[in-house]
Phi, psi and omega in degrees: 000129175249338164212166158225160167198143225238128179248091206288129152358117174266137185231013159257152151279102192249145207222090165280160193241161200300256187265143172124182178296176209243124151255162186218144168217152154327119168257330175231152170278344186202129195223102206314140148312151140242115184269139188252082191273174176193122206236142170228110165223176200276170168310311193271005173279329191279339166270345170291336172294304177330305190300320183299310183324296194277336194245313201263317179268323209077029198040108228329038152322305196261141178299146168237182182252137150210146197258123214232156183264126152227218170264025142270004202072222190268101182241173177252147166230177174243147211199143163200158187310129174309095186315298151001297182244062201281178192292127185281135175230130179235127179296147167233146182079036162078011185106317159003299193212172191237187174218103166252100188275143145216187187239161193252149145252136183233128172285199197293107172319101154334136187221136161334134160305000000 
């Protein structure tokens, strides 16, 4: 994987009012990120995604572990694919090699103390 970008969960409500400011409260305590990945792999890695995609998630049903940066550094998370959005493969290198962008739901991240 070579970069992400991580979009947080929203867990406020926000209720505009006939006159005055909008108020918002919490509605959930805890809410998945989506993360925006991007994997560049060799030929023979993008047939190992395939396999994984297709056989192992059930084309990204089912959750998996994967390991991602946040400001705890390098941790592991459980994760699956955006139904909404599966994943785009674009060839790259005369065929060489591929670019596979998709978006992630990651179950709760770790955060600093």
């Amino acid at each position: 994987m070579t970069d992400y970008s991580i979009k947080f969960g929203k867990a406020v409500i926000r209720t505009e009012m006939e006159s005055g400011p909008a108020r918002q409260r919490r509605r959930y305590t805890q809410v998945p990120s989506m993360i925006n990945v991007r994997f560049d792999f060799t030929l023979e890695q993008f047939g190992i995604f395939e396999k994984f995609w297709e056989q192992d998630l059930l084309h990204g049903e089912r959750w998996f572990e994967i390991k991602l940066v946040n400001g705890v550094g390098e941790k592991t998370y459980t994760a699956r694919f955006d139904a909404n959005e599966p994943p785009e493969a674009v060839s790259v290198a005369k065929g060489r090699g591929w670019v596979v962008k998709a978006r992630l739901e990651v179950e709760a991240r770790q955060l600093p103390t």
